[in-house]
Structures are given as C-alpha cells and as structure tokens.
One Martini backbone bead per residue (centre of mass of N, CA, C, O) as a GRO file, in nm:
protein
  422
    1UNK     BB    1   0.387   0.890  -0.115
    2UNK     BB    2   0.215   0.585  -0.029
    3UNK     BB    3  -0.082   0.683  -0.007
    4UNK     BB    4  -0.342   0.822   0.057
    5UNK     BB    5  -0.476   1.099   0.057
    6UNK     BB    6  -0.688   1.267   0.284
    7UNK     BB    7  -1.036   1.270   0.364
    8UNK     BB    8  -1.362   1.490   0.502
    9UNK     BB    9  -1.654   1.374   0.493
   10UNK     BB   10  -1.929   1.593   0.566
   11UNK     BB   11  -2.193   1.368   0.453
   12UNK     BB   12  -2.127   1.179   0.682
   13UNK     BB   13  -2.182   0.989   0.984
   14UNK     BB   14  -2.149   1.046   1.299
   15UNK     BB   15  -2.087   0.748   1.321
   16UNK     BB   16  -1.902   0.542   1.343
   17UNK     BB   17  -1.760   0.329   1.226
   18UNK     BB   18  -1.815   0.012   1.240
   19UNK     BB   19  -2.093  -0.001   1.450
   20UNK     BB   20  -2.356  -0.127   1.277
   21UNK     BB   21  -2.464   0.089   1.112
   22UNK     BB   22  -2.757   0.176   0.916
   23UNK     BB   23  -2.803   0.382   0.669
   24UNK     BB   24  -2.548   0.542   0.618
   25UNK     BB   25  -2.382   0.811   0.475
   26UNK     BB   26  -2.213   0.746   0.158
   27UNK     BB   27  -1.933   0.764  -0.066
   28UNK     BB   28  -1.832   0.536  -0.381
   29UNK     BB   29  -1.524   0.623  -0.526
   30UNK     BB   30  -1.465   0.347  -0.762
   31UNK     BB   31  -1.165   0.287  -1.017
   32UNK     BB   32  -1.073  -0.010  -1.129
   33UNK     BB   33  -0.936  -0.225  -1.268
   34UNK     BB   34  -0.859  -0.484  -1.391
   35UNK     BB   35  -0.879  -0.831  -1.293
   36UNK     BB   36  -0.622  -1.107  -1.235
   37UNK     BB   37  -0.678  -1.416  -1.097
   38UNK     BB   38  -0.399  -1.649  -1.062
   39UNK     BB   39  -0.242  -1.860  -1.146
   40UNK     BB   40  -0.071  -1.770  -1.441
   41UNK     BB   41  -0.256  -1.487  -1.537
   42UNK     BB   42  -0.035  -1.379  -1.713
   43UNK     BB   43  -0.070  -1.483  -1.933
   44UNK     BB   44  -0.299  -1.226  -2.030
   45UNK     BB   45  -0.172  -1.030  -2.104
   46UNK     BB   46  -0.141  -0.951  -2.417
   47UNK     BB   47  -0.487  -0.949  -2.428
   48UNK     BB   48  -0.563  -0.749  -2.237
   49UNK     BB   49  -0.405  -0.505  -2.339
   50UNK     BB   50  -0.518  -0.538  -2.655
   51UNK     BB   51  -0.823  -0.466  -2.581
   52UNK     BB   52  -0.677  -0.145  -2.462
   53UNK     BB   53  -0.513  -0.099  -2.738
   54UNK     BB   54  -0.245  -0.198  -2.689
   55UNK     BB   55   0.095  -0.254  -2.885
   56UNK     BB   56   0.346  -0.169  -2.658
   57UNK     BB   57   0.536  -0.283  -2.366
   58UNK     BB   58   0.702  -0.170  -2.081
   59UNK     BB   59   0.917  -0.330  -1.857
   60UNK     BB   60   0.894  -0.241  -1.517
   61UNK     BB   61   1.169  -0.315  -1.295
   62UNK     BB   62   1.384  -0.448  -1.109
   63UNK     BB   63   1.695  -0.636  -1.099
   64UNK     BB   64   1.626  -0.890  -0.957
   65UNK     BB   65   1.360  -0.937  -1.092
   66UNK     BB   66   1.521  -0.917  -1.383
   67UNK     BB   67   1.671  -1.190  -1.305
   68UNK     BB   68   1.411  -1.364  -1.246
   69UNK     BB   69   1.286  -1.594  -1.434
   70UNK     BB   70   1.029  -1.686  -1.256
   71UNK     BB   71   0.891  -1.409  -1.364
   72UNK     BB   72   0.991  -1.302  -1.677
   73UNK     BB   73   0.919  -1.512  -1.834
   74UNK     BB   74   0.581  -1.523  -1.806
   75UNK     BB   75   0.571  -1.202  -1.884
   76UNK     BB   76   0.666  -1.248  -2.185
   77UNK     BB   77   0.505  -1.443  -2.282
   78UNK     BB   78   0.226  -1.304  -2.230
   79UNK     BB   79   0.273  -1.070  -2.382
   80UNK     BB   80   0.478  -1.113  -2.655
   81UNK     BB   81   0.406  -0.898  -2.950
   82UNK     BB   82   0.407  -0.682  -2.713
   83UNK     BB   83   0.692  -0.664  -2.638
   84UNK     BB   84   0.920  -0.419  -2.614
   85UNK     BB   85   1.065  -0.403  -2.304
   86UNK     BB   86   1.346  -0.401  -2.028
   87UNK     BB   87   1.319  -0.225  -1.780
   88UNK     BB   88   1.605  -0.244  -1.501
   89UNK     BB   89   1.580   0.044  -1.235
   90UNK     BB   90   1.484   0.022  -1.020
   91UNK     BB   91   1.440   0.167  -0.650
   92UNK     BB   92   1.354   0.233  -0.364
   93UNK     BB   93   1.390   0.543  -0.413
   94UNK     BB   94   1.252   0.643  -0.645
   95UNK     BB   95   1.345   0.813  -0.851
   96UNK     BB   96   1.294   1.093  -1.098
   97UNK     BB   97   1.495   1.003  -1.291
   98UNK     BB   98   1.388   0.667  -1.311
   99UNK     BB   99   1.151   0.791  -1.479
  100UNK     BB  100   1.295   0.923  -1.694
  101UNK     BB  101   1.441   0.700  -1.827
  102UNK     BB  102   1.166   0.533  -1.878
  103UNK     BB  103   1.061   0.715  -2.092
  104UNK     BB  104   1.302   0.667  -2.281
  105UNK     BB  105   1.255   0.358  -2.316
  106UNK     BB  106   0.977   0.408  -2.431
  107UNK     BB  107   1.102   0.567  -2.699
  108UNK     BB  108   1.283   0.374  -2.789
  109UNK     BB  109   1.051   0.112  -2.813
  110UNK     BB  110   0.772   0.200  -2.889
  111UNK     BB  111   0.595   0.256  -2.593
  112UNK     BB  112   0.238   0.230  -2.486
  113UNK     BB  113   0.313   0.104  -2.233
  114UNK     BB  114   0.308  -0.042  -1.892
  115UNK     BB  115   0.466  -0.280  -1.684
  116UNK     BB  116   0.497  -0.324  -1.312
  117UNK     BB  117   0.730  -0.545  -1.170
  118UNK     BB  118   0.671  -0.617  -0.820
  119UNK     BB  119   0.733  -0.356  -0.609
  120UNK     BB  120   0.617  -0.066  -0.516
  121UNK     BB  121   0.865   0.104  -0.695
  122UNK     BB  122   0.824   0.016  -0.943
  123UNK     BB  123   0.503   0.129  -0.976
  124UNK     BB  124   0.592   0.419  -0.950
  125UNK     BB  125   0.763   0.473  -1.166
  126UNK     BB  126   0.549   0.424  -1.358
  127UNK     BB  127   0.379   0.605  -1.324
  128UNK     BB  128   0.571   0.886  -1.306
  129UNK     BB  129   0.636   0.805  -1.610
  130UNK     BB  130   0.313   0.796  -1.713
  131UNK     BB  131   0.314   1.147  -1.692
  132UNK     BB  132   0.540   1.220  -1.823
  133UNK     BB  133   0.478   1.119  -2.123
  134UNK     BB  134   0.216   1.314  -2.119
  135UNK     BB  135   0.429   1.577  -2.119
  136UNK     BB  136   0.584   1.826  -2.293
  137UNK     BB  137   0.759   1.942  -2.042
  138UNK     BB  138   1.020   2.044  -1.863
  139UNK     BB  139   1.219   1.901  -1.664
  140UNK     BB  140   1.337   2.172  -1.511
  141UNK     BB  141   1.058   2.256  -1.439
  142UNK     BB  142   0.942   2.000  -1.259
  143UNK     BB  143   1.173   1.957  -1.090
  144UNK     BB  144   1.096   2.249  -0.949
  145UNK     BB  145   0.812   2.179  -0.872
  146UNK     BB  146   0.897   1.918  -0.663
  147UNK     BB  147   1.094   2.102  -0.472
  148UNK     BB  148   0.851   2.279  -0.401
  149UNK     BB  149   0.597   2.074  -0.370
  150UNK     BB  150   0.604   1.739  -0.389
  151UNK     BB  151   0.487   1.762  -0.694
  152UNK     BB  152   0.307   1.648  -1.014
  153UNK     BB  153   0.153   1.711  -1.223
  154UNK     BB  154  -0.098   1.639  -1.420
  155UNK     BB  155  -0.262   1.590  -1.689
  156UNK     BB  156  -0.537   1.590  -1.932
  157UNK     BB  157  -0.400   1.415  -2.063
  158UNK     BB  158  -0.377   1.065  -2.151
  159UNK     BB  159  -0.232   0.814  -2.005
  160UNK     BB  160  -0.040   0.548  -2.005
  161UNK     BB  161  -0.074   0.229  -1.932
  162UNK     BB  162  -0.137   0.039  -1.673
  163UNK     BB  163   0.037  -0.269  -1.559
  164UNK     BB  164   0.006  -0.473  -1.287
  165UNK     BB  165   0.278  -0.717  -1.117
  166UNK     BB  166   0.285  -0.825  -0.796
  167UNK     BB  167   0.541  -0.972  -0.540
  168UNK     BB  168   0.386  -0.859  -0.325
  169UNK     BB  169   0.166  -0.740  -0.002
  170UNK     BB  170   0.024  -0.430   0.041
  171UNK     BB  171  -0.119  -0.298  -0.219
  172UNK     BB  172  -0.014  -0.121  -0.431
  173UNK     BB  173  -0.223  -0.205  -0.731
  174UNK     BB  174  -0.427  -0.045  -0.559
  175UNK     BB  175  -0.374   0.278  -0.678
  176UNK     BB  176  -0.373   0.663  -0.707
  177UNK     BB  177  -0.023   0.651  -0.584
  178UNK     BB  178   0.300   0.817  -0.576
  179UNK     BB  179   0.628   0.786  -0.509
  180UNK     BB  180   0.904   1.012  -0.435
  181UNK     BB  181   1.260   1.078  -0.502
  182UNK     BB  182   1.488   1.334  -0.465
  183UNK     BB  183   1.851   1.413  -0.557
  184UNK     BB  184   2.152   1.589  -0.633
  185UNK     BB  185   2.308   1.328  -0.751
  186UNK     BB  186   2.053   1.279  -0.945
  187UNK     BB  187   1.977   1.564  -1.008
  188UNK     BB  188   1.726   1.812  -1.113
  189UNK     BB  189   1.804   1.894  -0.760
  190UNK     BB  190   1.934   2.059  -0.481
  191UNK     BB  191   1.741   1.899  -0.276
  192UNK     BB  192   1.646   1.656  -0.103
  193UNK     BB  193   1.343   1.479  -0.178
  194UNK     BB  194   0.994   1.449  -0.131
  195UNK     BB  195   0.680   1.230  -0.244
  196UNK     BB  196   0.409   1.307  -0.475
  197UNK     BB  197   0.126   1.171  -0.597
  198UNK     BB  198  -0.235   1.222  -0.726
  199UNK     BB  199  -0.497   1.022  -0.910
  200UNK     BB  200  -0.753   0.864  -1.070
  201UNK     BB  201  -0.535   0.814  -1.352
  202UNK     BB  202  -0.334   0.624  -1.177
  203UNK     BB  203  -0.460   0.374  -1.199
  204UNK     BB  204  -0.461   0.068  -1.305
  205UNK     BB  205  -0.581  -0.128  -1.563
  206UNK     BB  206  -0.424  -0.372  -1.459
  207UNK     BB  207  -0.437  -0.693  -1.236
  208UNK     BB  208  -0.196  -0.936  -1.138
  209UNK     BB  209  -0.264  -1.217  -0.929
  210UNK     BB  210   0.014  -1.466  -0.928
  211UNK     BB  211   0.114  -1.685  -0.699
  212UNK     BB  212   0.396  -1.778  -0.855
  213UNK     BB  213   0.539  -1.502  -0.843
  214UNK     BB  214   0.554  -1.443  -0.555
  215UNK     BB  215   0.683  -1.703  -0.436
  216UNK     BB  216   0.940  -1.571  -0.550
  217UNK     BB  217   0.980  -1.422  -0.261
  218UNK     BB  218   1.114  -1.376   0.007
  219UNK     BB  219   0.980  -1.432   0.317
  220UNK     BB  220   1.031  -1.148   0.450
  221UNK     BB  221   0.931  -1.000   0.265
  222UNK     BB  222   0.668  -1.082   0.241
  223UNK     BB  223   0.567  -1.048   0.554
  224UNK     BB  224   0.607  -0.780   0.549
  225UNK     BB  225   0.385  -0.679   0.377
  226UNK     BB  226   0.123  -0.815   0.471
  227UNK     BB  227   0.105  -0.667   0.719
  228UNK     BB  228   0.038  -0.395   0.582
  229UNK     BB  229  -0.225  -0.508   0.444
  230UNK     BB  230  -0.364  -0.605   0.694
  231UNK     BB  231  -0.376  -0.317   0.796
  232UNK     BB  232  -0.602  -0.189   0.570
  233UNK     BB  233  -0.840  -0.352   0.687
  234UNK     BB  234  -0.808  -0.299   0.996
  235UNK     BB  235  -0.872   0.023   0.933
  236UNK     BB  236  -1.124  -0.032   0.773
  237UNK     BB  237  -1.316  -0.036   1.022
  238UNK     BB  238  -1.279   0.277   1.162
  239UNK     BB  239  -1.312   0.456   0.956
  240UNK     BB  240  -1.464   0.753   0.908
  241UNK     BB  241  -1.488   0.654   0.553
  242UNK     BB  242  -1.633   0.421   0.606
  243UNK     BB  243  -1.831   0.163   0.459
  244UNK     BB  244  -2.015  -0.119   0.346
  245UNK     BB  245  -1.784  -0.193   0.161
  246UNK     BB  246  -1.515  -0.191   0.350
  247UNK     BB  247  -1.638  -0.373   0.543
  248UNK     BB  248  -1.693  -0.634   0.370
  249UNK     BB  249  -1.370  -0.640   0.272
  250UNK     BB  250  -1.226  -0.651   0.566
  251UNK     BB  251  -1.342  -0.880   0.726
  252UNK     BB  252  -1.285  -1.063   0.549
  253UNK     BB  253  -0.949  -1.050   0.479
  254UNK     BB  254  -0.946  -1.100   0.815
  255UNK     BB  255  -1.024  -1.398   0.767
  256UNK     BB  256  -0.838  -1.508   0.547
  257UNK     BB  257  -0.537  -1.373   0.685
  258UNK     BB  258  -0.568  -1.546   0.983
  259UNK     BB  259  -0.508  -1.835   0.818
  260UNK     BB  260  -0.282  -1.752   0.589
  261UNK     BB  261  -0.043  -1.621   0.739
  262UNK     BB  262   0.148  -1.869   0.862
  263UNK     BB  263   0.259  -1.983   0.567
  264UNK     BB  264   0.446  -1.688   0.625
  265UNK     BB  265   0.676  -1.814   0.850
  266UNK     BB  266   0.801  -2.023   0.635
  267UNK     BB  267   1.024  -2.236   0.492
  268UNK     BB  268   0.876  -2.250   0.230
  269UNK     BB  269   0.695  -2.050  -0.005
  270UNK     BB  270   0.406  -2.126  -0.195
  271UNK     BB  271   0.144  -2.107  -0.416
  272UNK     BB  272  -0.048  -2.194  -0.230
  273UNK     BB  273  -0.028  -2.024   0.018
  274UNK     BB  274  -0.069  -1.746  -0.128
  275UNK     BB  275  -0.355  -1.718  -0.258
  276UNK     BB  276  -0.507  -1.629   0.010
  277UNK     BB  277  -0.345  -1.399   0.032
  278UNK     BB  278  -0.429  -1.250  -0.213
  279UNK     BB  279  -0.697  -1.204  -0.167
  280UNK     BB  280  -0.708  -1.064   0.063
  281UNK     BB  281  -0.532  -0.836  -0.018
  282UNK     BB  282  -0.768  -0.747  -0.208
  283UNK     BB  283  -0.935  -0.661  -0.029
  284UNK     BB  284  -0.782  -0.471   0.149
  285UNK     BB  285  -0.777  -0.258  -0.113
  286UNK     BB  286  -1.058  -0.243  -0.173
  287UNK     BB  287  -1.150   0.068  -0.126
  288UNK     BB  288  -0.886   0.283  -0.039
  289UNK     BB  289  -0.852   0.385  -0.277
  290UNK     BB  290  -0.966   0.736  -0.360
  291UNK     BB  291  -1.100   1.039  -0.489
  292UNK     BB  292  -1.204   1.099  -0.117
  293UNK     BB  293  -1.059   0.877  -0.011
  294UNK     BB  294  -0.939   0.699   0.271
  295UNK     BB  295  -0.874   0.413   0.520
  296UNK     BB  296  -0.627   0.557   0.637
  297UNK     BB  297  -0.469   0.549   0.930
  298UNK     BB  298  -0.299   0.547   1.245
  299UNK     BB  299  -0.091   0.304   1.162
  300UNK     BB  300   0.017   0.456   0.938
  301UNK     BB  301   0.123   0.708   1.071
  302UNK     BB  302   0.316   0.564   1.221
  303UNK     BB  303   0.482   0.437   0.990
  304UNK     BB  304   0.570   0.714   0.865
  305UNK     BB  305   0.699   0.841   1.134
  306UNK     BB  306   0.942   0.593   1.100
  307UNK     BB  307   1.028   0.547   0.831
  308UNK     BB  308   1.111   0.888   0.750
  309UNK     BB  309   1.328   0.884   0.981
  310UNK     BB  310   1.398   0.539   0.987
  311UNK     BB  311   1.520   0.261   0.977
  312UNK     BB  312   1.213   0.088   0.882
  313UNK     BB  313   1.015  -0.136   0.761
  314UNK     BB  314   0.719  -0.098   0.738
  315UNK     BB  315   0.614  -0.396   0.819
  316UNK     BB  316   0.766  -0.388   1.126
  317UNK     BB  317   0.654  -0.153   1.232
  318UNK     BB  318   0.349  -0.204   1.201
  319UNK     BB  319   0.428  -0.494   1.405
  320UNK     BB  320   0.498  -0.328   1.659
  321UNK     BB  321   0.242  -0.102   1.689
  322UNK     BB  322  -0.052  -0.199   1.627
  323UNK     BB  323  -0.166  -0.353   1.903
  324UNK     BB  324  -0.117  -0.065   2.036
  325UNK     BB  325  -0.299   0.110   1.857
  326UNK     BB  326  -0.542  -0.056   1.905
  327UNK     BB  327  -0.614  -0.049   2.194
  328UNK     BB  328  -0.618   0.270   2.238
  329UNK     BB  329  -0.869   0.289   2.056
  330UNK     BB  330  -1.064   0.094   2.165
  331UNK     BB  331  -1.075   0.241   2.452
  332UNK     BB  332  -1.184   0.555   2.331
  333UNK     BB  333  -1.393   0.425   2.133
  334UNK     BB  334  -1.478   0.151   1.993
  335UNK     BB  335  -1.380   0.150   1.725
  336UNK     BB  336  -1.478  -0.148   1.508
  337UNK     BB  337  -1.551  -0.390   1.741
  338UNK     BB  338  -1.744  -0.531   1.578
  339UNK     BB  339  -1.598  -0.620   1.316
  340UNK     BB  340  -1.318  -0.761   1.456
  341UNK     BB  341  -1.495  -0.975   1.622
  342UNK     BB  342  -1.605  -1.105   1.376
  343UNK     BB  343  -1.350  -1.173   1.194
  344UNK     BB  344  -1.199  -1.314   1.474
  345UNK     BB  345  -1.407  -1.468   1.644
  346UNK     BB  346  -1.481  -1.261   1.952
  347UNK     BB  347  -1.779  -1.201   2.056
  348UNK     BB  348  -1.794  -1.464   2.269
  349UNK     BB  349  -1.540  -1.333   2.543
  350UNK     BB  350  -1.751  -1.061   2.647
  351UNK     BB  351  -1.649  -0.779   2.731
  352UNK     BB  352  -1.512  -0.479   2.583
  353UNK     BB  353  -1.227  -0.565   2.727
  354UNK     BB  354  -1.219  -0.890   2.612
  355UNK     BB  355  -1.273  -0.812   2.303
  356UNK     BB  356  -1.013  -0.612   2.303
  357UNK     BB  357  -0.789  -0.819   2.344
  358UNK     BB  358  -0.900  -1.045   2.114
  359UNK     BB  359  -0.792  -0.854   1.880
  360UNK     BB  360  -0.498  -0.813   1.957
  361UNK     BB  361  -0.407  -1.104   2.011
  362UNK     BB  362  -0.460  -1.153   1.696
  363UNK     BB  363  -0.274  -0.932   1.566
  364UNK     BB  364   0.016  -1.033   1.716
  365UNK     BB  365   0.000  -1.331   1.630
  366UNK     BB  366   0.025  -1.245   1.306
  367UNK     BB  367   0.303  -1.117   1.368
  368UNK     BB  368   0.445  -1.411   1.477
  369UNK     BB  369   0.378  -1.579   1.220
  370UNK     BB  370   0.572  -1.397   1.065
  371UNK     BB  371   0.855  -1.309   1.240
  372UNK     BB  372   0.795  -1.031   1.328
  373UNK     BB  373   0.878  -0.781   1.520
  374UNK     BB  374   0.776  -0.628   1.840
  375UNK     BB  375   0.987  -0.455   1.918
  376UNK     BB  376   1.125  -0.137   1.904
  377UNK     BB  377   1.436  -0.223   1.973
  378UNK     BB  378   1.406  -0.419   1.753
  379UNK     BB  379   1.487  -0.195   1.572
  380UNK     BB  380   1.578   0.068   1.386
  381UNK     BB  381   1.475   0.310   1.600
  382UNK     BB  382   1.379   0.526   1.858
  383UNK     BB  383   1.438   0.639   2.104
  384UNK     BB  384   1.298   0.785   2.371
  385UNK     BB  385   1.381   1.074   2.335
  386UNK     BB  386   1.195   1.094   2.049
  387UNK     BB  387   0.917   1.040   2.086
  388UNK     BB  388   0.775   1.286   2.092
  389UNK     BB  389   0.833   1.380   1.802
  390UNK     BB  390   0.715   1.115   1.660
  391UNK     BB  391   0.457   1.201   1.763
  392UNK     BB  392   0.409   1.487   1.620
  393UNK     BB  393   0.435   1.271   1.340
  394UNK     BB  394   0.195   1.175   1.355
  395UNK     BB  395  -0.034   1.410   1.427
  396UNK     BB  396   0.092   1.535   1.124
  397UNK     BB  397  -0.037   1.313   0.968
  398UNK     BB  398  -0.300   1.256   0.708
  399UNK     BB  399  -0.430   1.032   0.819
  400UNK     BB  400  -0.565   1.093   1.070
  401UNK     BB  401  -0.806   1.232   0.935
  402UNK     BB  402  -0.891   0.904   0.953
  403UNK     BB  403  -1.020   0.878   1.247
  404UNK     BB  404  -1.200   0.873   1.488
  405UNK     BB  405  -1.393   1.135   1.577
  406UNK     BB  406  -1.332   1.071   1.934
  407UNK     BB  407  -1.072   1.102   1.876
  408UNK     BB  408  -0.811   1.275   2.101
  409UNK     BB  409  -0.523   1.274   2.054
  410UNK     BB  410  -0.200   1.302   2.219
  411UNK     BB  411   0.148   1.329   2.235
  412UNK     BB  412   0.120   1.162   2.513
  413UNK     BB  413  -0.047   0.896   2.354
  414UNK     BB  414   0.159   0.855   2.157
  415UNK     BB  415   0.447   0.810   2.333
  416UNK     BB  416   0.292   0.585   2.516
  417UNK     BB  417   0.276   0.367   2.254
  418UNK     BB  418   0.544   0.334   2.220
  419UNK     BB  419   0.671   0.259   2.525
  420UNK     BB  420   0.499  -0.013   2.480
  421UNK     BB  421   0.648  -0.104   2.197
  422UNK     BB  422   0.937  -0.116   2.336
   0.00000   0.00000   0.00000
C-alpha cells in the first residue's frame, strides 16, 4: 500500500469532479502536520521537535542516505542534542523485520520520536515502526495478522511522532499510509507477502521541505519521482471526491511544475532548480491522502498493476501511461477539462477535442523534459500477451473507486491504452 485506501463518499455532488460546479457538497478532513518549507529549514528540526514534547529522536533513513554527508550533517546539527542515534537500514523493500529493527535501535537509544529522512522506503519503515513501538503485542501475534490480512492494527495508544525530511519528491510525506513487505528469508513469515497500513494518526507531525538536502539526490531519481508528484496534481482534477480545496491546490501545482520540472532534466539539478519543484509538489500532495479517502485515481491505478507485477519504477510507469490513460479520459467524460486547460494554459486551443490534445501534449511535453521513457516497451514491463491480464489488475486496484462517475472502463479499454503505450 502506498497511498491512500479509495473511499466513495456518497454524500458528494454526481456532477463530475473538476467540472467547475460551484456549490457543489464535500467533506474535506484533512490533518498534516506542521509544514517547513525553505533551503535551510531542517535547521529548524531540534526547535520544531522540542515544541511537540520530543525529547530525543532517532534518525531512520537508508545507507546510501546514511552516508551522505551533505543530507545528515544538516539533520544532525538541526537535531542538536536531540539526536538519540541514526538508524540507516531502510532498503526499498521495506522489511517489517527493519521496522522491528529499528523499534529495537529506538529502545536502545531511549528515542521518543523518529524522524524520517530520504524517500518514501525511509519514511514507511518509520511509520510501521512507530505503530510497532506503541503495542506491546508480541511479534509472532503481527507477524500472523500481516501474513493474514497484510495489515497491521493501528493501537488506540498515541504513536511516537514522527517528523519526515524527504531527498525525493513523490510527496510520500503527507500520507496518513505505509507500505510494507515480508519475506520466509527475513524472518517472521512463511510466504512473501505485501501490504500496509493506513491511519490517520500515521501523518507525520513535521515536515521538512528543504531544497538543498533534495538537490543532492541524483537527478534520475529526482525526475522519476517528481512525475508520481505530478500525476497526484492531475488526477486530483477528475477525481470523484475532488473537493473546491483540491481544485486549488491541484491546478496551482500544475501550473508551477509545468514550468519548474524540466530543470530536472538536466545534470546539475541546484537547490534554485528545486525549490519551485518542492513548492509544487507540496501543492499536489495537499489534501490527497484524507481519512476519507484519496483524489488517486486512474494513473495511479496504472502505476500499480504495472510496479506490483514488473520491475518497473513507479515514475517511469507512470511518465509512459499517464498521457494515454489521460487522453482516453478525457475523451469518456471530459472530467477534470476545465481545470487542466486552466492549469496548462490552454483553454483558448479551440473545441474540447483540441483542448483535450494540448492538455495531453502538456503532460508528455512535462515527462520528455525530465528524460522518462515513452514507450512501455523501452522498460522492463509486460509483453503484449499480458495486456489482458495487467488490464484487469487495473480495473481491480482500489483506486479505480476514485474515478469519475461517468468512466465505465472495460478491460478491453484498458489493454487499448496499454496498446498504446507500448
């Protein structure tokens, strides 16, 4: 899991989502943490911290991380002498073994709080172990229950906070969910398993958004993230629980990363290139993750029937789907037309046919600038024999619930945007 479970509130308006209806009802519970936005800002960690009662914090993020100097100088120094100890074992497969791990460096170091520092692996493993730090169930007990259910209870006990300084820009650190992942090699389970949690008192209390410590992750990885970013933006125009507040946030987004992300097609990527980008993504992640549900919907649905099955990096995925699955969209409902032609600038193209192209043409323009491939066939991804099959794990991911109403997709429209794609 890693993103919001979908929910469909049926107490919203049946007009399309994005379509530019005023008045229409929604619900908007939404709980982030405190916000710390600016080159510099982790300086503020030690501070920020102190506030919430923290009185020593262990730094969990991964080796790679752990050894770079210009990301974990800065977050000790902000710590200060607040700094319990660093953790530096996370790995993208997100162990629930280095959840326990790190409960246990937690209990060594006599830390009451974690801070997160990295992407989205870090920050996963802190959560799920700072569910774990709050129960005093035994591990045999969870270990079942994941292997069950692939989740772990949430306790009614108050959780160690957790403060996230993310090196990436997917904006995995405003999620109230976490991924997670056994294995027979690493202990505590019998057979591979996957899953998450989800809560909303899994939010972090603080984040860091710090143009300098971001800049020093290499810019592969930087462009493939920020394009996940990107789509959370553009699915939350269409999204059937889009709210006037996600309206907001979501079209602004899209009109600052239409302009700041092809600075991360280049090598150098500076904390100046950054900092608009951080902006945005701050933007598309505000109010997605709710405890009523997400504005993910279609694209990311894409993302996961294709990274669950194949090796293929999320944003990479979704830079090869995204403007096909958008196209085909837009064509069904013309959901979302209204604020992407606004975002995009491109509302006086002509009819809803020319402004549907030049909104397509926006979003591949945005993933040729970052360097992600094209074709589904340039990534490690399914043959065409497979369509099939990977349409009907679209159409059965939990996202798809947050499309909008008018879409009936069929698993023969969805192996055409594959078709597509390749």
């Amino acid at each position: 899991m890693t993103d919001d479970e979908s929910t469909d509130d049926e107490s919203a308006d049946d007009e399309s989502a994005g379509s530019g209806a005023r008045g229409r009802s929604f619900r908007f519970d939404y709980r982030p943490g405190v916000l710390r936005f600016g080159a510099g800002s982790v300086a503020s960690l030690g501070s920020e911290l102190g506030a919430q009662g923290v009185e020593r914090a262990l730094v969990v993020t991964g080796r790679t991380v752990g050894e770079t100097s210009a990301v974990m100088d800065p977050v000790r120094e902000g710590l200060g002498d607040r700094l319990a100890g660093v953790f530096a074992e996370t790995t993208p497969a997100k162990r629930l073994s280095t959840a326990y791990d790190a409960v246990a460096a937690m209990r060594e170091h006599d830390a009451d709080a974690l801070v997160a520092v990295g992407g989205g692996s870090s920050l996963d493993v802190a959560t799920v172990a700072s569910v774990l730090a709050a129960t005093d169930r035994d591990r045999a007990v969870v270990a079942d229950e994941f292997q069950t259910t692939g989740t772990v209870m949430v306790p009614e006990a108050a959780l160690p906070p957790i403060a996230a300084v993310p090196t990436t820009l997917a904006g995995a650190e405003l999620s109230q969910v976490a991924g997670i992942t056994a294995s027979p090699e690493h202990g505590l389970v019998d057979a591979e398993r996957g899953g998450g949690i989800g809560h909303p008192a899994l939010m972090p209390s603080a984040v860091f958004h710090d143009a300098e410590l971001v800049a020093t992750t290499p810019r592969r990885v930087l462009a493939a993230s920020a394009m996940n970013g990107f789509d959370k933006a553009l699915e939350s125009t269409y999204a059937r629980n889009a709210t006037p507040i996600t309206d907001a946030t979501a079209t602004r987004s899209l009109s600052v990363l239409q302009d700041a992300l092809p600075a991360l097609g280049d090598d150098p990527v500076t904390p100046g290139d950054v900092d608009p980008v951080l902006e945005g993504i701050l933007l598309a992640q505000y109010g997605v993750s709710r405890p009523d549900g997400t504005t993910l919907s279609l694209v990311h649905a894409f993302g996961h029937a294709l990274t669950r099955t194949y090796d293929v990096q999320q944003g990479a995925a979704h830079g090869v789907v995204a403007p096909h699955a958008l196209e085909y969209l837009l064509a069904e409902t013309g959901a979302g037309r209204a604020l992407l032609a606004d975002a995009f600038d491109v509302a006086d193209a002509g009819p809803a046919e020319a402004i549907d192209a030049a909104i397509v043409d926006a979003v591949a323009e945005v993933r040729d600038a970052l360097g992600l491939p094209a074709r589904l066939r340039d990534v490690d991804g399914p043959t065409r024999e497979a369509f099939p099959t990977v349409a009907q794990h679209v159409l059965d991911d939990s996202f798809m619930a947050n499309a909008p109403r008018e879409l009936d997709a069929s698993r023969e429209d969805v192996a055409s945007i594959l078709e597509r794609a390749y």
